[in-house]
C-alpha positions in Angstrom: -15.6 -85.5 1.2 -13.6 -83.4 3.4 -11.8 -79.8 3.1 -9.2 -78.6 5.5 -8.5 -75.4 6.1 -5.3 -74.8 8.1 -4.5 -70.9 10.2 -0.6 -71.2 11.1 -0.5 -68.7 13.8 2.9 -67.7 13.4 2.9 -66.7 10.1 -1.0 -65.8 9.1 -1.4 -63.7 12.3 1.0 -59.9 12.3 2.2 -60.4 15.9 4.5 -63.1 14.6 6.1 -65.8 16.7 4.5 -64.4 20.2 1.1 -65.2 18.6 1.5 -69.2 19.3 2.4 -68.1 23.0 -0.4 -66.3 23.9 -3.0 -68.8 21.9 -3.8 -71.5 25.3 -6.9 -73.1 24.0 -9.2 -74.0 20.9 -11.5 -71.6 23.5 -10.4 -68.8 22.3 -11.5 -69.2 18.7 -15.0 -69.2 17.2 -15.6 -71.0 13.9 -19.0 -70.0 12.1 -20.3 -71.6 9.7 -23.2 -71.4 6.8 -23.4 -73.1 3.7 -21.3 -70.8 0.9 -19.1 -68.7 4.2 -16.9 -69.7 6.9 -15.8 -67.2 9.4 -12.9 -67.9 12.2 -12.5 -65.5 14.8 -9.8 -65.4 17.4 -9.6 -62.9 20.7 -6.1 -63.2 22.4 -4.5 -60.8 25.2 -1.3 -59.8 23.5 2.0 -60.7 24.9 3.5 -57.8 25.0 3.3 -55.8 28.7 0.6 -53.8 27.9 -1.5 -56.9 27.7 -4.1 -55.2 25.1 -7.0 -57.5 23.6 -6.6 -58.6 20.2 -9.6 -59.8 17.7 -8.7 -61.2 14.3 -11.1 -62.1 11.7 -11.0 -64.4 8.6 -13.9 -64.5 6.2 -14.1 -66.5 3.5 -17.2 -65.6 1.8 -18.9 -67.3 -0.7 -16.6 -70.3 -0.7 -16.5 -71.7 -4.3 -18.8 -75.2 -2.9 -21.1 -75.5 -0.8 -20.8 -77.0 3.0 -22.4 -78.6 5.4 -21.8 -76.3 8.4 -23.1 -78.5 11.4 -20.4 -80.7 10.4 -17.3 -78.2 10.7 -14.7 -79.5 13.0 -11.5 -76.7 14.3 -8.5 -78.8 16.2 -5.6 -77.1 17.6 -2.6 -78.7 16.4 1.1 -78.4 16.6 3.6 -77.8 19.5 3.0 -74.6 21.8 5.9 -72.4 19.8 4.3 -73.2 16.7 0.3 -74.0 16.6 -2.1 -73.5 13.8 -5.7 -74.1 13.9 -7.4 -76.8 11.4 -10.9 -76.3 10.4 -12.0 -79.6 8.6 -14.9 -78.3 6.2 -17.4 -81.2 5.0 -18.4 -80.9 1.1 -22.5 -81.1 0.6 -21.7 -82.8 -2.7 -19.3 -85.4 -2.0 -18.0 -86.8 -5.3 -17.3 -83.2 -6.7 -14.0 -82.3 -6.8 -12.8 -79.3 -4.7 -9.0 -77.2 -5.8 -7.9 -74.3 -6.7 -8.9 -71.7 -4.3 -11.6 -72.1 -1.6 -13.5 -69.0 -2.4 -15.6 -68.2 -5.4 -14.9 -64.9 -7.3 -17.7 -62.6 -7.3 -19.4 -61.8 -10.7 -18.1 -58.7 -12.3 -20.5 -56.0 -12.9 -22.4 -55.7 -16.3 -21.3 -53.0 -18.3 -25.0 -52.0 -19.1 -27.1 -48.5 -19.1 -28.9 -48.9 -15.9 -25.8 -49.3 -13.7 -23.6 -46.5 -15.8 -22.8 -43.9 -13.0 -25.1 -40.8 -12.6 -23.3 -37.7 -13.3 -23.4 -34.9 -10.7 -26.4 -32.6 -10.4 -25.6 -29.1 -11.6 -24.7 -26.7 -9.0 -22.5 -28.7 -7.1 -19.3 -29.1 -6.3 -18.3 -32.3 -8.8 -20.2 -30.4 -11.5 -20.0 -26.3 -10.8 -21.9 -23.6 -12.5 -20.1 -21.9 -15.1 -19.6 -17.8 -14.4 -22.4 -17.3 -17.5 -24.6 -19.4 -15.3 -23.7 -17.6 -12.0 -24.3 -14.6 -14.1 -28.0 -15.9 -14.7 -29.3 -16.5 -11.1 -31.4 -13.4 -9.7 -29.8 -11.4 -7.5 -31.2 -11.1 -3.7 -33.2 -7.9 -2.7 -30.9 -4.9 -0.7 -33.3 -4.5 1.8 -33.2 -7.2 4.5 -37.1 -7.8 5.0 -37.6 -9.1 1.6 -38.7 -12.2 2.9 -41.2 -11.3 5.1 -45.1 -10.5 5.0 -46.2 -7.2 3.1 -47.9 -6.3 6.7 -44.2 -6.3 8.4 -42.2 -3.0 8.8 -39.3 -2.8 10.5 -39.0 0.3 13.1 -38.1 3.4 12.0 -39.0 2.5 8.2 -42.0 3.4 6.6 -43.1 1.8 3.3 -43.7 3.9 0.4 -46.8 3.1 -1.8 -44.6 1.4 -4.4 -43.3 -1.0 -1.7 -46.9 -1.7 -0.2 -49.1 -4.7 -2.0 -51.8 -3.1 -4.4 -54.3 -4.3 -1.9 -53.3 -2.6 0.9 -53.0 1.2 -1.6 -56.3 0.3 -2.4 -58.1 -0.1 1.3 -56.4 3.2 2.3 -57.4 5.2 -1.0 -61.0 4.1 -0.1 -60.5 5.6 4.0 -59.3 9.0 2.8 -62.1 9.2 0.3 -64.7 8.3 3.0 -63.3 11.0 5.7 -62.9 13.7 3.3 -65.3 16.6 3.4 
């Protein structure tokens, strides 16, 4: 009914031998648990003279059965030059068999049309315009007030009558007619 999962310090941890050393108490570790994950964390100082904090993380996630994660018990074991942490895991279904490896592959995508990758809008840099399609594209005006209101004239320019909105040729055909003799 039982599942043990065993952490030998010295080997699964990348600060070697020194990593037993600096591992004092089954404190130092925290073992989560939910039903298809089990996560063991460990914070150590490191043994080395800076004394820098360490975390290490191991997720297994989804584990291939389910558990029962209230149950979980992590021991400490072994002498203090060689420890490794065992986290007996408790099956939900007991008379099912549990070997091979502890967690479950993850379903491989479908091939389908939905999930088949977008391709890149045009324009941009994945997916450039082609020089005929540069070519295409309107040009932007020389003068540098193209953008703004009809009414707006910069100083020391005067719109000419083919630059000024027909409105506005209108209103001031209709003033000269009106102060003419």
């Amino acid at each position: 009914p039982t599942v043990l999962v065993m952490l030998d310090l010295n080997e699964h941890l990348p600060i070697g031998d020194d990593a037993s050393a600096a591992v004092t108490s089954l404190r130092q570790f925290r073992v989560t648990c939910q039903e298809k994950a089990v996560e063991i964390q460990l914070r150590l100082r490191s043994p080395d003279a800076n004394g820098r904090v360490m975390h290490f993380i191991l997720r297994l996630d989804p584990l291939s059965r389910e558990i029962i994660p209230e149950d979980t018990v992590p021991r400490l074991r072994g002498k203090e030059t060689k420890r490794r942490l065992e986290v007996k895991l408790f099956k939900r279904e007991k008379d099912q068999k549990w070997f091979g490896d502890l967690v479950a592959e993850l379903p491989k995508p479908e091939k389908n049309e939905k999930h088949r990758k977008v391709a890149a809008p045009k324009g941009s840099l994945l997916n450039p315009l082609s020089p005929e399609e540069i070519a295409k594209l309107p040009k932007p005006g020389t003068t540098s007030s193209d953008n703004r209101p009809s009414s707006f004239a910069p100083e020391g320019r005067q719109r000419s009558l083919s630059e000024r909105p027909e409105n506005e040729c209108l209103a001031e055909s209709k003033e000269v007619r009106r102060n003419s003799p």
